[in-house]
N, C-alpha and C positions, 0 to 999 in steps of 0.2 A: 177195064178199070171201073169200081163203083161210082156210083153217081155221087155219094155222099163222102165228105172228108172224113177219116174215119183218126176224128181228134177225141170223143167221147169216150169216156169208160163205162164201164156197166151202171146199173142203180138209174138208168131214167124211167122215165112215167110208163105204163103203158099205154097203148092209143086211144084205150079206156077213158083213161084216169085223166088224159092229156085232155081229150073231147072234152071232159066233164068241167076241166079249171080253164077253158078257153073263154075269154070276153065275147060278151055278148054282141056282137060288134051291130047285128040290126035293130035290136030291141033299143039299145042304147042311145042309135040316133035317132029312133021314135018317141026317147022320150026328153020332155020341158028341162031345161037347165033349172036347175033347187039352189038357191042361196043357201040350204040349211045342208048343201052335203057338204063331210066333210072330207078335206081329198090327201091328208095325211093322218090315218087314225091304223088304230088294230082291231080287225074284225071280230079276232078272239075264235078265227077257224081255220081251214086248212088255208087258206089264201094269202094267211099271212105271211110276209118274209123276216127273217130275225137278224139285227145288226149285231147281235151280241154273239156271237158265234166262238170267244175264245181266243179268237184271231185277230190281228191288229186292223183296223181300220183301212188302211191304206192297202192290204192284200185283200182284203173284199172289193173295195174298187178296180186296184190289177185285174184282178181275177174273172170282176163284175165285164168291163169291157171283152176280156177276152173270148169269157163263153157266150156273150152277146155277140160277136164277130163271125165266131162258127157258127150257131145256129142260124143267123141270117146267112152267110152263106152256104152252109147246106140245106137250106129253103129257097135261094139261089139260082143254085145248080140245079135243082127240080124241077122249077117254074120258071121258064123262060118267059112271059113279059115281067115279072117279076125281080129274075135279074137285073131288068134292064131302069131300075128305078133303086134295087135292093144294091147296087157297086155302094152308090156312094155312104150309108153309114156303115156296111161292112167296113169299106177304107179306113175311113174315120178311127171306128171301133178300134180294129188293129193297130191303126197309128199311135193310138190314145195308148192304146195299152203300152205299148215299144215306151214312149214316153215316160209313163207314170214306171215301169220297170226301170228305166235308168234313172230317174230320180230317185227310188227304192233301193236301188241296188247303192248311188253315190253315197246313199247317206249310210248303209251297213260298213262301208267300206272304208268312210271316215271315221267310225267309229271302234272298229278293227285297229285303224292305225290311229286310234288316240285326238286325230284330230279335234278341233274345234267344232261344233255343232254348228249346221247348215243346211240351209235347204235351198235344193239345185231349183234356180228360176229358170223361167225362158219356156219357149215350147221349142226350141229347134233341137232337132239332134245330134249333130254334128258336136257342137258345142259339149253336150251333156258323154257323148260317148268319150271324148278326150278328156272331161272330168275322169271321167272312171277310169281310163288309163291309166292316168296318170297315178292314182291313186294306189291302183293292183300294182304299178309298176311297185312303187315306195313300199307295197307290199310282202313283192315278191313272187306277185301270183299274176303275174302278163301272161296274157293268154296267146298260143300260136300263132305263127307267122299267119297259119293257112285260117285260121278262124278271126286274126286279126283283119288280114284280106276282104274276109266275107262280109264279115260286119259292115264297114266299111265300104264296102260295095252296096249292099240294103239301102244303106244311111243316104245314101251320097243318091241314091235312084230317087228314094221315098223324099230326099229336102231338094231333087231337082221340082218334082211334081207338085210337093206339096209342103215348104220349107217353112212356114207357119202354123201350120195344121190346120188351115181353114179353106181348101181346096174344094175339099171333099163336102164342107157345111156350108154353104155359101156357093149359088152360081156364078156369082160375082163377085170382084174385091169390091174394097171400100171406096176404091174411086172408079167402082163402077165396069172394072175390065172383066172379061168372061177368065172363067176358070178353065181349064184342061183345055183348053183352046186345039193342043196339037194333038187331042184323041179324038177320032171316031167309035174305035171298037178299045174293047179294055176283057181282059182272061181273068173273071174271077176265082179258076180255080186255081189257074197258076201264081197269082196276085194272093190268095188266102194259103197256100199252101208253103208258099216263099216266108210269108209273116207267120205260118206257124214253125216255120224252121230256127227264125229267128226269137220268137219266143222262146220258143223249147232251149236255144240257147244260153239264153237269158237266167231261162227258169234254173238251168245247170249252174249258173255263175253264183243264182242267188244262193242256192242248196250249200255251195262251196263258201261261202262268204258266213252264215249260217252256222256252220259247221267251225270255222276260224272263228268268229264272236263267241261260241259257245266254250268253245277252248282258253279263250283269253278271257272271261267269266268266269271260268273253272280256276283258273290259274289267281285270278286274284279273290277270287273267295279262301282259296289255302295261303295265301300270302297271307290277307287279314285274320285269316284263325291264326296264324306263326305265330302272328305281332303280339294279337294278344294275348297268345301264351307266354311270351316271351316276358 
């Protein structure tokens, strides 16, 4: 089996290119904290990243956590003392993303079906995956016994551990009780490989959902041409 999760598609850096845009990371702490840097600007060079991409805000961020997820954990899986401090925002990461994708996903869905505009709160999942249910259900588009199962099983593992999403960010709660108490050891590549299955699911639901708004857009853009010919 390879070492690295093989979630990437072609088009990354070479190890060139990669060396070259790497942080400085010793120089940096040799030098004096500046009042005058500034620490949200555009350099105006290759360093820059661009929010304007075409795409909606909120699948930059999906997006942003997810390949934040793999690349810590394929940097992970490499580096063994590395892992062992690298679990917990991998976790996070993934979790975050599972999250912000059924928020994304509620609200294409309600909008599919006409509903009233809403944005899904809370951070627990449980909660937000029975939204969406319920939702597809009304829609017509419920997903498998056997993929309803699974989900469902993720859901129900990921809000035993970590059913706030602050398990993984925080060694402790807010009244001070340790986190993961019942772990010793934790398989990040079975634990990364599990949440890219669920993703990738996810990611199929939204494609499908995507594909129904874009139909029901179609549909009344000809309606309103009828009218007004009519």
């Amino acid at each position: 089996m390879p070492n690295e999760l093989n979630t990437d598609g072609p088009g990354n850096a070479s190890p060139d290119i990669q060396q070259q845009n790497e942080i400085d990371v010793e120089n940096a702490k040799g030098d004096d904290l500046r009042k005058q840097d500034l620490l949200f600007n555009s350099a105006g060079g290759t360093t820059d990243a661009c929010l304007d991409l075409g795409v909606s805000r909120e699948f930059l961020y999906r997006e942003g956590y997810l390949k934040a997820a793999r690349v810590l954990a394929n940097h992970a899986l490499a580096n063994e003392y590395d892992r062992n401090i690298l679990l917990f925002p991998v976790a996070f990461l993934y979790r975050h993303h599972i999250e912000l994708s059924l928020k994304d996903l509620i609200q294409t869905a309600r909008t599919v079906a006409s509903d009233q505009p809403k944005n899904p709160e809370g951070h627990l999942l449980a909660p937000l995956w029975e939204e969406l249910k319920d939702v597809l259900r009304r829609l017509d588009e419920s997903p498998g016994r056997n993929d309803l199962d699974a989900v469902e099983a993720y859901v129900k593992q990921v809000e035993q551990v970590d059913k706030q999403g602050q398990a993984f960010r925080y060694a402790t709660s807010v009244r001070g009780e340790p986190h993961l108490r019942e772990f010793d050891i934790l398989d990040v590549r079975a634990f990364s490989e599990a949440m890219e299955r669920l993703a990738g699911y996810l990611g199929g639901l939204s494609s499908r959902l995507d594909l129904l708004l874009d139909h029901k857009e179609e549909i009344m853009g000809h309606k309103e041409e009828f009218e007004e010919n009519s």
